[in-house]
C-alpha positions in Angstrom: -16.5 29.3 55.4 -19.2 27.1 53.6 -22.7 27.3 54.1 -25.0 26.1 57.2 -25.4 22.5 55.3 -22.4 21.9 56.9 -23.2 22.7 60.0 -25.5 20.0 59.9 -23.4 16.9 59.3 -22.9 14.3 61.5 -20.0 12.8 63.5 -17.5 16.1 62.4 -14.7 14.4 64.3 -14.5 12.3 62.2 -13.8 15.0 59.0 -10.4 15.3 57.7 -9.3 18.8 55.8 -6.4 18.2 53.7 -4.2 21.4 52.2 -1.5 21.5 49.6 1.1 23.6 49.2 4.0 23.2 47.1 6.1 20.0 48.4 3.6 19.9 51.6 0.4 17.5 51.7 -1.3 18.0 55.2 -4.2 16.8 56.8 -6.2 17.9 60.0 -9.0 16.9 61.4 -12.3 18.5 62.4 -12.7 19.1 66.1 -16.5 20.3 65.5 -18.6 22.7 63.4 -21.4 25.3 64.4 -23.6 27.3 62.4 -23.1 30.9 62.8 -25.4 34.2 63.3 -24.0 34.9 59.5 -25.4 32.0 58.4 -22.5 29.8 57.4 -20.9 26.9 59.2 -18.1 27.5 61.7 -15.1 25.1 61.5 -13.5 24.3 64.7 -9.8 21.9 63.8 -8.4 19.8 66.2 -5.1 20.3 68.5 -2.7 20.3 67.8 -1.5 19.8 64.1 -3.5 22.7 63.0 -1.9 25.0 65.2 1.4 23.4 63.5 0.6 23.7 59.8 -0.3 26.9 60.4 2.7 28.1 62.0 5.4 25.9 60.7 8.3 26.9 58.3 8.1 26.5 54.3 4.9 25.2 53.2 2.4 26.1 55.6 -1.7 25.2 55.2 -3.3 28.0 54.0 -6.2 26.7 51.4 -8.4 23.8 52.6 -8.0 21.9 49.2 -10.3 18.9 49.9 -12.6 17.8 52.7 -13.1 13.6 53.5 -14.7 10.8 55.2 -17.8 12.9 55.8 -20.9 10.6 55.4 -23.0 13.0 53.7 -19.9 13.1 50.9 -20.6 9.3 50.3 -22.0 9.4 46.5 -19.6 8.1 44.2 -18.6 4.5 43.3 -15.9 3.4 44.6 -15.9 6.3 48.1 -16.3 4.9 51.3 -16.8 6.1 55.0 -15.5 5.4 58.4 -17.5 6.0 61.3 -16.5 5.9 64.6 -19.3 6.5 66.4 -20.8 3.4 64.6 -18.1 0.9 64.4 -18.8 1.1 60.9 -17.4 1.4 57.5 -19.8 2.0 54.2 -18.7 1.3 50.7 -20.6 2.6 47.6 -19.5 -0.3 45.2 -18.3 -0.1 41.4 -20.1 -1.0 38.6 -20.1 -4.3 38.1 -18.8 -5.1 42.1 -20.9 -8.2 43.8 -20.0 -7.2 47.5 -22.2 -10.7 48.6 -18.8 -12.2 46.5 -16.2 -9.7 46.4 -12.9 -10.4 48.8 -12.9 -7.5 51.6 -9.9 -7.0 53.7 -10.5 -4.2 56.8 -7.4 -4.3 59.3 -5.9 -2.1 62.3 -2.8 -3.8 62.3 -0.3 -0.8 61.1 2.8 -3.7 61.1 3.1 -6.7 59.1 6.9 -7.4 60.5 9.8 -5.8 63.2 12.8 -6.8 63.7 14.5 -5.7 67.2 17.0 -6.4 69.5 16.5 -8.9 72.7 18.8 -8.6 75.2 21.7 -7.4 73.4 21.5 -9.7 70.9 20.3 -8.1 67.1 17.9 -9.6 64.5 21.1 -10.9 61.7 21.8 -13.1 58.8 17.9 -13.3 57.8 16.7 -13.9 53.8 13.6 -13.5 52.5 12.6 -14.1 49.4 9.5 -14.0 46.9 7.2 -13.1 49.8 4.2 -10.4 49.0 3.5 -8.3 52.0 0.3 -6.7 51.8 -3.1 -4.9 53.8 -1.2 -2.7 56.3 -3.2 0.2 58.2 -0.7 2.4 58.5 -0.3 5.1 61.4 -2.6 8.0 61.6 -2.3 11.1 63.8 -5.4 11.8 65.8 -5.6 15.8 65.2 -3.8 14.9 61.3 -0.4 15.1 59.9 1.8 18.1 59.3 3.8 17.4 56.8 7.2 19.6 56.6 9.0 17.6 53.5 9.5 13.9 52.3 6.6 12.9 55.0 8.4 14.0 57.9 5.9 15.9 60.3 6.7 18.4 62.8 6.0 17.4 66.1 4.6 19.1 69.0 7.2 18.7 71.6 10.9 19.8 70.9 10.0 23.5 69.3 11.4 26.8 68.6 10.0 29.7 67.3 12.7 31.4 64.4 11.1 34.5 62.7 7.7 34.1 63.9 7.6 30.2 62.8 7.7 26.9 64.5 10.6 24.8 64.1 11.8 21.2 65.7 14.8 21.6 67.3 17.8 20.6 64.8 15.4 19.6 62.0 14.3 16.9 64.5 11.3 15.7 62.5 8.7 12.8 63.3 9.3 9.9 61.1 6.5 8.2 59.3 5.9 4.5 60.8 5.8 1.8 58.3 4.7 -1.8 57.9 7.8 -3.9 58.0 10.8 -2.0 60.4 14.3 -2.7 61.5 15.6 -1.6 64.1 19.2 -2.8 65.3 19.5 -5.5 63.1 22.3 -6.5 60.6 22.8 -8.8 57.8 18.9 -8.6 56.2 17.8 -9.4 52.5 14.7 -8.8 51.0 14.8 -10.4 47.8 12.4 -10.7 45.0 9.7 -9.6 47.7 6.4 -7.5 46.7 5.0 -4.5 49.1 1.7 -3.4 47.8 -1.7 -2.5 49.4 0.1 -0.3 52.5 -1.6 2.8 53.7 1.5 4.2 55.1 5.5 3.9 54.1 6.4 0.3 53.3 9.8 -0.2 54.8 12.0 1.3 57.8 15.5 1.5 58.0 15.9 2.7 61.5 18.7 5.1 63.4 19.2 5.0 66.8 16.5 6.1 69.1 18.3 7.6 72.3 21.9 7.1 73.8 21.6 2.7 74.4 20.4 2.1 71.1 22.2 1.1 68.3 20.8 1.0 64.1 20.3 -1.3 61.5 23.5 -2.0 59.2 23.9 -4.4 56.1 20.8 -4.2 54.7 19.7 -5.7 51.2 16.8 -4.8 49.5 16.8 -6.3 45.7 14.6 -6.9 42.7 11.6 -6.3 44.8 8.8 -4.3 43.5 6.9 -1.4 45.4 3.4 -0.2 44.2 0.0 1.0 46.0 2.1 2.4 48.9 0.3 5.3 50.5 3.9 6.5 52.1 7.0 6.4 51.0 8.6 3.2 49.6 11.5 2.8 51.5 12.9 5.4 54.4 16.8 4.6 55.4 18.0 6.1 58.8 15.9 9.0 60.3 16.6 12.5 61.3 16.8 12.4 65.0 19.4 14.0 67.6 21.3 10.0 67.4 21.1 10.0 63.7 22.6 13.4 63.0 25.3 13.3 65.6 26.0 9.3 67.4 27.9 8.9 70.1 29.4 6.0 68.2 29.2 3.8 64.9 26.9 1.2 66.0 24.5 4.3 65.6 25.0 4.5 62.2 22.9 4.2 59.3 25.7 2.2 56.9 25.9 -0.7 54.1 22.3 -0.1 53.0 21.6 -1.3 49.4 18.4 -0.7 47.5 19.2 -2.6 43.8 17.6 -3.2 40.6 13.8 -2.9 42.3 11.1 -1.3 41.0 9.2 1.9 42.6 5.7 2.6 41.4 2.5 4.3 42.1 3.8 5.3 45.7 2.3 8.4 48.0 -1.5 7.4 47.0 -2.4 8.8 50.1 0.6 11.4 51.3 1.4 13.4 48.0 4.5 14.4 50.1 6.1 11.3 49.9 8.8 10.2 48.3 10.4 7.0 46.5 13.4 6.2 48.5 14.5 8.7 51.2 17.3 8.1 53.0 18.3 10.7 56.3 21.9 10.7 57.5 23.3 7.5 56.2 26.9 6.0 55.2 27.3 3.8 52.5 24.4 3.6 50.8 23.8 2.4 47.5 20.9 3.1 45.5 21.6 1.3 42.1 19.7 -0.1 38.9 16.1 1.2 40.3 13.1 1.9 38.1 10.8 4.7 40.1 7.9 5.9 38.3 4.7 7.4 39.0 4.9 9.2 41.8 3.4 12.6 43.2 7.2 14.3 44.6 10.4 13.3 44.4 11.8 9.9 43.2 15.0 9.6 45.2 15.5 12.2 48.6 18.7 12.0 49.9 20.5 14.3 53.2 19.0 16.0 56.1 19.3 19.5 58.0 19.4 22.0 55.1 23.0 22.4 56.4 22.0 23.2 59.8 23.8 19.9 61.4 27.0 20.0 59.7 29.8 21.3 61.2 29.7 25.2 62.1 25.8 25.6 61.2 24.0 27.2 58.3 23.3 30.6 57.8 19.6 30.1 59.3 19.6 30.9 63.6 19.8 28.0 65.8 19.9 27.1 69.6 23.2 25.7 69.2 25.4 24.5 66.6 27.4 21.4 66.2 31.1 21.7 65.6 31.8 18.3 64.5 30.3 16.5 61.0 26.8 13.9 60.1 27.7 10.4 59.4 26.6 11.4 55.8 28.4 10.4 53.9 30.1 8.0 51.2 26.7 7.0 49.8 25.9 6.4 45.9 22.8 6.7 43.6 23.7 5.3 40.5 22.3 3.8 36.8 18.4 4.5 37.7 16.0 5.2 35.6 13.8 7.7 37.3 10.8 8.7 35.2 7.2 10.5 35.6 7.7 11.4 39.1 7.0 15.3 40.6 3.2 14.7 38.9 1.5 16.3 41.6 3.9 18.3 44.3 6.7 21.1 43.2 10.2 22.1 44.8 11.9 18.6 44.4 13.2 16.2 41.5 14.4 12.8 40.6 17.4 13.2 42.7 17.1 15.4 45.7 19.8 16.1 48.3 20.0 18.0 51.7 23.3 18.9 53.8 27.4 17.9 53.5 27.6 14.3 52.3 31.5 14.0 51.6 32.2 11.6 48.7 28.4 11.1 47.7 28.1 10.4 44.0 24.9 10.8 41.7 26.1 8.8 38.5 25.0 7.7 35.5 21.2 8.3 36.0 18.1 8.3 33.1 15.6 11.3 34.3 12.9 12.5 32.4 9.2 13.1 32.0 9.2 15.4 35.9 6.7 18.0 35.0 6.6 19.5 38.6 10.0 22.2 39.2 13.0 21.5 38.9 12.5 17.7 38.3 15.7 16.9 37.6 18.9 16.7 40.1 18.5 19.0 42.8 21.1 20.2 45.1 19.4 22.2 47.7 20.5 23.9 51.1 23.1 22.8 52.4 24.3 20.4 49.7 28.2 19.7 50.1 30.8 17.6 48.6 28.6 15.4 46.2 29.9 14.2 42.7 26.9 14.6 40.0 28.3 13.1 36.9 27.5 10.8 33.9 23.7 11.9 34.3 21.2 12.0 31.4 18.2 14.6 32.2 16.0 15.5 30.0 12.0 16.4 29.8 12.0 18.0 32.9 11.7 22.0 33.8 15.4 22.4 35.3 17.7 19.8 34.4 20.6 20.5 37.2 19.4 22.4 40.1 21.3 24.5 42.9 20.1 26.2 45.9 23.4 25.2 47.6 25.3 29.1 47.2 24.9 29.6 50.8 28.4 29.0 52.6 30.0 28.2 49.3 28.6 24.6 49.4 28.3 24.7 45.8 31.9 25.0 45.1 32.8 21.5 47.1 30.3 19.9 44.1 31.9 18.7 41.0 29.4 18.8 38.4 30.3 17.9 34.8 30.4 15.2 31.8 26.1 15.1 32.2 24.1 15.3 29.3 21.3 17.8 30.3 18.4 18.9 27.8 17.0 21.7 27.3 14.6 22.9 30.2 10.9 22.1 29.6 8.6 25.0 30.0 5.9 23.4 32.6 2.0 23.1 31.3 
């Protein structure tokens, strides 16, 4: 508990706490503060994403790491504050910053573009090309965000307590919003396109919803180049009850390529974010990218720790599913995937989840991942994946498994890589 000056700040709703904990970046936010008979101020968070970190499986909060958008914090160049008791937003400017001639650009407007379906009739056969898309808001959770992994937050509705933790129902995580989404539309390329200056993920590939929906399907994203995301970069399919298990295959994820783009300075303001993550997904193709720079993993592939493929995992579940994912068939192939895992641990360049039959991870360049393991990853659940042709290098654990469980890691073939020595981390 900090001291009584604490106590004495104005507007505490409008405080955010953030925590870190391995892959997990959380935030919360301040319901109010007192000061106490001991002298020291009294925190009181809001409902109900404190309640969630707190109780939620893997990396819970536990250590407030920072505290912002507190007025009385407002005393370095370049911080500002949002007040919204005021209406307004103070900005201590940079050296050498004229703000009577500077270009300011405040918005609300979390979407810059959707594509949905009218009447039956999908969004298809649309190009764009050399367009910048630029200055969205991005969503925010009113009590904060409780991150579980790869930006997903646990909601409140849907729970189960296993082992004295909270858990969403099959993995059924909450899905970061983003500024440009498609939903049930086909036959899409972004081409030579720019995403910058987004607060939350850039780009939405989206699953079905509920049981009349249907997803998005031949989907081109090339030569395009991704920087100053505060999300993740791009997010293909989702991880819902229609994503894990359709009822048919117009609610599939499939035919989604990501080529020869590049992926940079991405998770500015979620360190739990990721380059490219794609959920339960057929076909995709993830080829000739250049991801850099990034606080967790570069590419996140696979869902469910192996708790929605057929027969279950070893963890206790309401139910269990005796029929497959539509993962499956997908490819992440010749990218070079450098300097990522600089801030968050437990992931890697490559990072898969759950049974994806004929998946291959091929001919890959990693290096330079200081956070563990860095390299290719097979965690829980990880089935029937080809890893071969990769070079690793520079990283603390080249080739990763955490896929023993069930025998998953015999249905991986592993072999003609070139993997260096482990790097001891700093």
């Amino acid at each position: 508990m900090p001291d009584e000056t604490m106590a004495r700040w104005g507007s505490p709703s409008d405080i955010e706490i953030g925590f870190f904990n391995s892959w997990s970046h959380m935030t919360c936010r301040v319901s109010w503060i007192y000061c106490g008979v001991d002298g020291r101020a009294h925190i009181s968070m809001s409902a109900p994403t404190f309640m969630l970190v707190s109780r939620k499986e893997g990396a819970r909060a536990e250590t407030p790491a920072y505290v912002e958008n507190a007025f009385e914090l407002l005393d370095e160049p370049g911080e500002w504050y949002s007040g919204s008791m005021s209406n307004t937003l103070f900005y201590m400017p940079c050296d050498g910053e004229d703000m009577t001639t500077a270009t300011v650009v405040i918005t609300d407007d979390n979407r810059l573009l959707s594509f949905r379906a009218q009447e039956k009739s999908a969004p298809h056969h649309i190009r764009f090309e050399g367009i910048t898309f630029a200055e969205a808001a991005g969503e925010r959770a009113l009590s904060g965000h409780a991150d579980v992994q790869a930006n997903f937050a646990i909601a409140s509705e849907n729970l189960y307590e296993r082992n004295g933790f909270l858990v969403n129902v099959h993995n059924e995580y909450r899905k970061p919003d983003a500024a440009i989404v498609i939903e049930a539309a086909h036959d899409l390329v972004f081409d030579s396109c720019t995403f910058t200056r987004i607060a939350g993920a850039a780009l939405n590939v989206e699953a079905a919803k509920d049981a009349f929906d249907v997803a998005a399907h031949d989907i081109i994203v090339r030569n395009c180049d991704f920087h100053d995301i505060g999300g993740s970069a791009i997010q293909i399919g989702g991880v819902g009850r229609y994503a894990h298990h359709p009822i048919n295959d117009d609610q599939v994820v499939r035919n989604i390529r990501v080529e020869n783009c590049k992926i940079h300075h991405v998770g500015v303001e979620f360190e739990g974010s990721v380059g490219i993550f794609a959920g339960y997904t057929q076909g995709t193709v993830i080829e000739g990218n250049e991801i850099y720079n990034l606080p967790y993993s570069g590419i996140s592939i696979g869902w469910g720790w192996g708790e929605e493929d057929a027969g279950g995992s070893t963890y206790p579940i309401p139910f269990i599913y005796e029929t497959p994912t539509p993962a499956r068939d997908n490819r992440i192939a010749n990218n070079h995937i450098h300097h990522v895992m600089q801030k968050r641990l437990d992931g890697g360049g490559v990072y898969t989840l759950g049974n994806q039959p004929g998946t291959v991870i091929e001919n890959n360049h990693i290096h330079d991942n200081p956070g563990w393991p860095g390299g290719i990853y097979l965690d829980e659940g990880s089935g029937f994946i080809e890893v071969r042709g990769n070079r690793v290098y520079d990283v603390p654990t080249p080739m990763n498994f955490n896929n023993r469980n069930q025998g998953r890691i015999d249905t991986c073939n592993v072999h003609d890589n070139d993997f260096g020595p482990p790097k001891q981390q700093e």
